[in-house]
Each structure stands twice: as C-alpha cells, then as structure tokens.
C-alpha positions as CSV (number, residue, x, y, z in Angstrom):
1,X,-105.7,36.1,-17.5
2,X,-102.6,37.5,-15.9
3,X,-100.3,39.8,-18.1
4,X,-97.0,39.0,-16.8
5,X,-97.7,35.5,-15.4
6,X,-97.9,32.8,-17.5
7,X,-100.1,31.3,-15.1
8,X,-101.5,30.6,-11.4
9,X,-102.7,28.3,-9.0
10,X,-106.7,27.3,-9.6
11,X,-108.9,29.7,-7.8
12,X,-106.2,32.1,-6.8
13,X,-108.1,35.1,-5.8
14,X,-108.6,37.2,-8.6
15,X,-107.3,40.5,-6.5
16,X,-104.4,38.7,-5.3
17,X,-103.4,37.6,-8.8
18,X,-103.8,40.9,-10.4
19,X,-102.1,42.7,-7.7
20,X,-99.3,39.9,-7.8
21,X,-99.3,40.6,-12.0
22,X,-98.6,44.0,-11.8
23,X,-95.7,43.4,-9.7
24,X,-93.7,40.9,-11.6
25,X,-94.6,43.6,-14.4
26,X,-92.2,46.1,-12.4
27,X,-90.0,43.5,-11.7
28,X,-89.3,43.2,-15.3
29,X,-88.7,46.5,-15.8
30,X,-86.4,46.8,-12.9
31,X,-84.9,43.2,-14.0
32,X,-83.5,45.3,-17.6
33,X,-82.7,48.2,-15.8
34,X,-80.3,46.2,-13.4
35,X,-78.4,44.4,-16.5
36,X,-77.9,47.5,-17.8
37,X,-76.0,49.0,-14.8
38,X,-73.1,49.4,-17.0
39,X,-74.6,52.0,-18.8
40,X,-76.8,53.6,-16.1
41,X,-74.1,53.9,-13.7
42,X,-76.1,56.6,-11.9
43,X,-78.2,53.4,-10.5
44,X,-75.8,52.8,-8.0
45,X,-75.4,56.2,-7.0
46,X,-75.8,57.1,-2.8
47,X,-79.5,58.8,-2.7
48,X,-78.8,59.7,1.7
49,X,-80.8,57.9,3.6
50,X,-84.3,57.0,4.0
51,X,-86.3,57.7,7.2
52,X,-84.9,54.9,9.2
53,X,-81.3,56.0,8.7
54,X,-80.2,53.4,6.3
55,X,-78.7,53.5,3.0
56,X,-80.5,54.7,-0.3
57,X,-79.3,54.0,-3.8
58,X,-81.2,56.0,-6.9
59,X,-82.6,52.3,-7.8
60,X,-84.2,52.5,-4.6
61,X,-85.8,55.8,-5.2
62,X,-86.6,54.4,-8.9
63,X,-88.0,50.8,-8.0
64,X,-90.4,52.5,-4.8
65,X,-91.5,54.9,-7.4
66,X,-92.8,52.5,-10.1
67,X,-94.7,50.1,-8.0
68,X,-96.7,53.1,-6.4
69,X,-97.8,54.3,-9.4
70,X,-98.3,50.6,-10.9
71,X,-100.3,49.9,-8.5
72,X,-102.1,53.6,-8.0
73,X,-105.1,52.3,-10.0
74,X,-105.7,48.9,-9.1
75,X,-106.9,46.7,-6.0
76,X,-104.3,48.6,-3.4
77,X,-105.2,50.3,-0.9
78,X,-103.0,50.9,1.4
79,X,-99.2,51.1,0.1
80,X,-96.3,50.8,2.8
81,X,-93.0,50.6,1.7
82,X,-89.4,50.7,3.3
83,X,-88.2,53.4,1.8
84,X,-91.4,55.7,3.4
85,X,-92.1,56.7,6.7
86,X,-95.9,56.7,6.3
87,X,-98.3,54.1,4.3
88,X,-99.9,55.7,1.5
89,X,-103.5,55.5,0.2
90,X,-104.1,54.6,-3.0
91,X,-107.0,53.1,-4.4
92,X,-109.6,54.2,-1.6
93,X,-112.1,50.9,-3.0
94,X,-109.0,48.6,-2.8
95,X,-109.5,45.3,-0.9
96,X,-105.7,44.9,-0.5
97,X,-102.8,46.3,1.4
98,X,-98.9,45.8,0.5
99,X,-95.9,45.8,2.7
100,X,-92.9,46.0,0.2
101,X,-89.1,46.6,0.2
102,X,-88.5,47.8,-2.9
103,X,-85.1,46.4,-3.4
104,X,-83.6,44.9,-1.0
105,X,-79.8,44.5,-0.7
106,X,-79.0,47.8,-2.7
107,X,-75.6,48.1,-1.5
108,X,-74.7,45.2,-3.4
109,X,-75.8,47.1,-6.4
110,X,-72.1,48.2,-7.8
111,X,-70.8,44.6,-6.8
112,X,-73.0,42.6,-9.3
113,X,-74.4,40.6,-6.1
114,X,-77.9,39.5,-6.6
115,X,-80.5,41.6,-5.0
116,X,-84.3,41.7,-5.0
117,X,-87.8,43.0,-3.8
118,X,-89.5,41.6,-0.9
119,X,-93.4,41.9,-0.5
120,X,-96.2,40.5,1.5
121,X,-100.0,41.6,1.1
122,X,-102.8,41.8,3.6
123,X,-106.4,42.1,3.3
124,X,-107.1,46.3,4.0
125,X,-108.5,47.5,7.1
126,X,-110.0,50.7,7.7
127,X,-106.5,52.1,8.4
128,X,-103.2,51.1,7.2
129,X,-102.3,50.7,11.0
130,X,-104.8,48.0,11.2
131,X,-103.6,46.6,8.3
132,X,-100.2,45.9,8.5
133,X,-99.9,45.5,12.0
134,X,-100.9,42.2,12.8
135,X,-99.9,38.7,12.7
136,X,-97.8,37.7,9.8
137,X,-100.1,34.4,9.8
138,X,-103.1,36.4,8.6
139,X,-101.3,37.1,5.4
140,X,-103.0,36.6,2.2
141,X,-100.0,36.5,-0.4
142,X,-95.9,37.3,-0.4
143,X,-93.3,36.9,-2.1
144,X,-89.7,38.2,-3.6
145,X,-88.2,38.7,-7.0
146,X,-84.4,37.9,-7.1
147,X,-82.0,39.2,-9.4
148,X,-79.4,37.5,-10.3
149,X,-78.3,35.2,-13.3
150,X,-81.8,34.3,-13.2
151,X,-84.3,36.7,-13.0
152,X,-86.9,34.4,-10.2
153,X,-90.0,35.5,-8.7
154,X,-90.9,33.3,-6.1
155,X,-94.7,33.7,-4.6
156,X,-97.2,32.1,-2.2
157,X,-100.4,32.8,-2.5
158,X,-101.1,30.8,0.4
159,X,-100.4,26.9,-0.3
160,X,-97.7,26.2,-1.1
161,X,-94.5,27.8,-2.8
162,X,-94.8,28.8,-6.9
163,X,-91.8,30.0,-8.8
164,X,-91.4,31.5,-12.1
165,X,-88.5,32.6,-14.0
166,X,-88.4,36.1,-16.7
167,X,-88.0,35.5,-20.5
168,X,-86.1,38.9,-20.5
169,X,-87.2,39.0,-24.4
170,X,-91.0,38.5,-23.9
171,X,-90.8,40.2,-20.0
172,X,-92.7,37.4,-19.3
173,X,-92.7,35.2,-16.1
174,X,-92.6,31.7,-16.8
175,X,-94.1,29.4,-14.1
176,X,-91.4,26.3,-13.6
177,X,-93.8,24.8,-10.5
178,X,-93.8,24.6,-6.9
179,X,-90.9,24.5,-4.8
180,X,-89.8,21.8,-3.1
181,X,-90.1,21.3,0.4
182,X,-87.2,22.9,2.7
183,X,-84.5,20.1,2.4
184,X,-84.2,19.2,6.3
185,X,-80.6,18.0,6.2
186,X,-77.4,21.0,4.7
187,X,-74.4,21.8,5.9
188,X,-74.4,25.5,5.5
189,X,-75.6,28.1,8.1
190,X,-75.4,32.0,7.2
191,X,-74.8,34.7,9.6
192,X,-72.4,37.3,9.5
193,X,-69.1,36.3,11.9
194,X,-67.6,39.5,12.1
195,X,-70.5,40.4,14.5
196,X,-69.4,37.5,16.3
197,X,-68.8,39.7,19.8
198,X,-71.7,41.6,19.8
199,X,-74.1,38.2,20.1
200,X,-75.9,37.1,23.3
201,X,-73.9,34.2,24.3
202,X,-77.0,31.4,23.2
203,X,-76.2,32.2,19.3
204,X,-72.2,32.2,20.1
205,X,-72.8,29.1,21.5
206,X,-74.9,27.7,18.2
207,X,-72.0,28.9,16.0
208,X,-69.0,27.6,18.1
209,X,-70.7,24.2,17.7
210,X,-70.9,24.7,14.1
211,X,-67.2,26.1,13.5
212,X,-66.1,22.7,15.8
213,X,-67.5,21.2,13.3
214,X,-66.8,17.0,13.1
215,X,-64.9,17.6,16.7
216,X,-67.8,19.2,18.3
217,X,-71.2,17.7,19.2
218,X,-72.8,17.7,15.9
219,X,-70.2,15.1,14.8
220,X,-69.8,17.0,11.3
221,X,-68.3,19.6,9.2
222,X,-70.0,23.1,8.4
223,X,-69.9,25.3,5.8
224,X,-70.5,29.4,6.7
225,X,-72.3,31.9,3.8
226,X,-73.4,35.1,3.9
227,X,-74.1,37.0,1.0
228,X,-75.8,39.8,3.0
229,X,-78.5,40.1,0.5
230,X,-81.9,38.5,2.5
231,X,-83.4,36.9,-1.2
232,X,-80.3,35.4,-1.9
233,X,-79.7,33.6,1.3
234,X,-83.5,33.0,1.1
235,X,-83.4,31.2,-2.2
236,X,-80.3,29.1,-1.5
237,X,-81.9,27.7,1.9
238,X,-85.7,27.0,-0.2
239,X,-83.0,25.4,-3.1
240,X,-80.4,23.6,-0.7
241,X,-81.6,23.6,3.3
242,X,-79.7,25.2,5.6
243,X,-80.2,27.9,8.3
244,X,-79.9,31.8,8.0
245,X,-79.2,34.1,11.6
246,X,-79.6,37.9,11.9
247,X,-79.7,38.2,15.8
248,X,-79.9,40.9,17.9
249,X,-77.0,42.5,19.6
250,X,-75.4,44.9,22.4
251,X,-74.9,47.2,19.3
252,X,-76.3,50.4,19.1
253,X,-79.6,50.4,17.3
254,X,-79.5,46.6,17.0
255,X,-80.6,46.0,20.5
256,X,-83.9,44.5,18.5
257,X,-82.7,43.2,15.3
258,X,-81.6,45.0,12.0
259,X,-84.6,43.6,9.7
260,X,-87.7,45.2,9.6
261,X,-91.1,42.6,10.4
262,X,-93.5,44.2,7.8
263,X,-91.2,44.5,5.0
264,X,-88.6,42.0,5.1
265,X,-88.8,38.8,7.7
266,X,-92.8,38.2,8.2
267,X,-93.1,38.0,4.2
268,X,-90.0,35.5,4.2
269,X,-91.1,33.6,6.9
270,X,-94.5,33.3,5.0
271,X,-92.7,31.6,2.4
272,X,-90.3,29.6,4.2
273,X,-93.4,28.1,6.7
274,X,-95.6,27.4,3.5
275,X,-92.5,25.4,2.3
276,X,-92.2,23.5,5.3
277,X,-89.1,25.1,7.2
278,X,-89.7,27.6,10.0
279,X,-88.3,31.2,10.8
280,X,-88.0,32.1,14.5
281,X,-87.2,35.8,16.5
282,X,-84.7,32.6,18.0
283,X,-87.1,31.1,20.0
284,X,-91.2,32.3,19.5
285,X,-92.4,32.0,15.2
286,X,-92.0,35.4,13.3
287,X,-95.8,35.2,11.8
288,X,-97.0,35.3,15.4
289,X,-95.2,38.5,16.2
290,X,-97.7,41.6,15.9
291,X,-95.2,44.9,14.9
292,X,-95.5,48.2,17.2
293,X,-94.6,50.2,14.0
294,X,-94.1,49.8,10.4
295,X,-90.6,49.7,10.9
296,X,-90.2,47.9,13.7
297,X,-87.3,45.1,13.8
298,X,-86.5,41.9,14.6
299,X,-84.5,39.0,15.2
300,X,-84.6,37.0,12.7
301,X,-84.0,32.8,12.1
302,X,-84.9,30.8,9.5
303,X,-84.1,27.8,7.1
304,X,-85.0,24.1,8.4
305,X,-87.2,23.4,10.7
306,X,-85.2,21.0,12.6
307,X,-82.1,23.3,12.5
308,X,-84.5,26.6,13.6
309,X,-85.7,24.4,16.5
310,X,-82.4,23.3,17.4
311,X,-81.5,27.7,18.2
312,X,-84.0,27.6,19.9
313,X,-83.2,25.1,22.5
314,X,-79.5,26.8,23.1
315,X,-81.8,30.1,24.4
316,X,-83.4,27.4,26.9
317,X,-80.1,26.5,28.6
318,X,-79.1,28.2,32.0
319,X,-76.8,31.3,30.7
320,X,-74.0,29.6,32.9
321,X,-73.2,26.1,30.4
322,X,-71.0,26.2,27.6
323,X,-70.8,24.4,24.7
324,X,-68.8,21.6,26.2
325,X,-71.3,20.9,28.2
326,X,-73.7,20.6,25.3
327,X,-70.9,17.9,24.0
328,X,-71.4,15.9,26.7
329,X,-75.3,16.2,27.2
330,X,-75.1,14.9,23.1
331,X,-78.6,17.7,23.1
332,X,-77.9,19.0,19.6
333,X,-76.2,16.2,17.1
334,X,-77.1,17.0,13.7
C-alpha cells in the first residue's frame, strides 16, 4: 500500500506507484515549507542561475535536493532534473527514469502565486540519453503538484487523469477521482501579450481574432490569462477548457521556445492528451517530438483539442492573408 496516497488505480504498476508515492511524500514536505514562507523568508532568496541561465531560488536548490535523495534508494535509475546539467544515476537496478522540474514557476515564490513540480517517468535504458530522449508517447507516468490554496497532485499513470488533494495535518494525499475530460468549449486563452511583437505573424493572427472578439470571425468575446506559472495555467484549462500559447519568437534565445520538452511540456502534454485535449509545437503533437538534449525547448500549445487544432490551421495559411481575410473565409468560428 502506498504511504502518501490514499490509493491508486487497479494494477497500477507496482514501480510506478512507489516511485509516484515517494514523490507526493516530498511534495508534502515542500507543500509546509511554502506556507511557511513567512518565516523562511530565505526561500525566496536569488540562488544565480542554473546551467541553462535561468533563474534559481533557494527552494529550487532545496526541492531538487530532497527528491534525489528520496528517491536515491528506490526504483530510479536515472534522475534528470532542470536544475542539473547532467542526469544522475541512482539506483543502478532501477527499472525507472524521471524527468522533473523541481519547482516550477519559482519567481512567483515572494508573490504568493501558486507554483508546482512538474515530472514525467520513463522506463530506464542503458543510458540516461536513451532514456529520456525519446517520444513523450512512450511515457509510463507524469504528473505535477500544484501549490496553491489547495495543495493538488495531479497524475496519470497512463489512462486516464487521477487527482488528489493534501490533508496538510495527516501529509496525506487524498484521492478525489479522475478528472474530467478537457471541457471543449471556454472563453479564455493564455499567452503572454507583451511578447505580442516578437511572434511569427500565424500566432498574431490567432490572438487578433481573439482580442476582436464578438466583431471578429469567431462571433464572441474572449477573456486573456496568464499567470506565468505552467501548473496553474495547466490546472485551470483541465478544470475550465481553454487554450494556453508559449510560442517561439525573433527573441534572442527564444528562437525555439522557452520551455524545456523533458521537464516541462512532454509531461503536460501527457496529461492534457490522456484527458482528451491536445498540446501542439503549433502545428505537429508535443509527445511525437524526440529532444536533441535534456534541455532542449519548445513551442509549446495546449488546452482543447478543437481550439489547439484551430492554431494550427492559421500556420497553414499563405504568410500573405490577414485576419480579415480569415473573416470572410468564416475558417475559424468558435
């Protein structure tokens, strides 16, 4: 029986659930250290950077720190996480690999935002090359913890969608059931405007429709979020619908993307396609792209399946037409 879980699907492999248990165990922990933020204000505090240039807050140190060693003696072997350059071995006989980012969204740390942990796990190759660079379709499990005003851990061990929800009194993850399927019909897309310039002219185009709103050629009103933490846009869209963008752009080390495939957008996508939506590069599905690196980056689309589908159809039009056009074909009402 799991430690941390209240329960688990019937004939969940027994690896997969223990390796999934000692997770949410750390997410507990990490869960108590967050509400008290007040008092350990040092959790905040800037760390540098990691090896990829971004950001680093002591809770990202902290969190990358106590899933290694939770899951140093277990079925893991290989261990890559974001805030690494290399994958590390750890339990030579393990049957397992994990991809994780141990907290994602970190900034929004000393705002009170809701941030989380994002991981996927693979069955282990030989190398840790070989096992985490491959098709995001060959996963065996992923998930993320979200915490916010509910502490959530939200998990797919391959059919379907489960989520669970901390007792911070008993650390114990309660399981509330499966999630429902990705409401087809919202009124909210998320992508951050202010990049608005920087977009190939396809995703400018999407957006302009939206922003036009009832007088445009989706004949109704939008409303825009970004929250700019990846498992809170994630669990709105798997709670209300809706469709999340992080193009690429002419910027300067976003020519491919900001999110990494390994860590971040193949684990999400794993979720989102397993409850019924779909999560694009724009145009081809994230869990058939193969990553040239553990860090490598993507585009990333994802919510709906009719709203993903409907990008990708703006990337099919001849650079040359504009939105009005799109009006008057009537290609993309809804």
């Amino acid at each position: 029986m799991p430690t941390h879980l209240t329960t688990a699907p019937a004939g969940t492999d027994p690896a997969l659930l223990r390796t999934v248990d000692r997770l949410a165990g750390v997410c507990a922990e990490i869960a108590a250290r967050i509400a008290r933020g007040g008092i350990d204000e040092h959790l905040g505090a800037a760390r540098g950077t990691n090896s990829d240039g971004d950001a680093q807050k002591a809770l990202d140190v902290i969190a990358d720190d106590a899933f290694r060693m939770a899951l140093a003696d277990g079925d893991v072997r290989h261990y890559a996480s974001e805030e690494q350059d290399d994958a590390v071995l750890l339990n030579p006989e393990g049957t397992l690999a994990l991809a994780i980012d141990p907290l994602d969204g970190s900034s929004n740390i000393d705002t009170n935002v809701s941030i989380g942990t994002i991981f996927a796990i693979h069955d282990a190759a030989d190398t840790a090359e070989a096992s985490f660079l491959r098709p995001g379709h060959q996963m065996r499990a992923a998930g993320y913890a979200i915490f916010g005003p509910q502490c959530c851990l939200v998990v797919s061990f391959g059919a379907g969608v489960e989520k669970y929800v901390l007792d911070p009194e008993t650390h114990r993850f309660h399981h509330i059931g499966q999630v429902s399927p990705v409401p087809p019909e919202s009124n909210e897309y998320a992508i951050n405007a202010s990049n608005y310039r920087h977009w190939p002219a396809p995703i400018r185009a999407y957006v302009d429709d939206r922003v036009a709103g009832a007088d445009g050629p989706a004949g109704r009103n939008f409303n825009m979020r970004w929250i700019a933490s990846l498992v809170a846009e994630t669990h709105r869209i798997l709670t209300r619908g809706g469709i999340f963008l992080y193009p690429a752009d002419e910027r300067k080390g976003y020519e491919k993307g900001r999110l990494r495939l390994v860590y971040e957008c193949a684990p999400i996508a794993f979720l989102i396609d397993r409850a019924g939506g779909a999560a694009t590069d724009g145009v081809d599905p994230i869990l058939d792209a193969v990553p040239v690196s553990l860090h490598a980056r993507t585009p990333f689309v994802f919510g709906s399946a009719n709203k993903v589908a409907r990008v990708a159809t703006y990337f099919d039009l001849p650079s040359q037409e504009t939105s009005a056009l799109f009006n008057k074909r009537g290609l993309f009402r809804g």
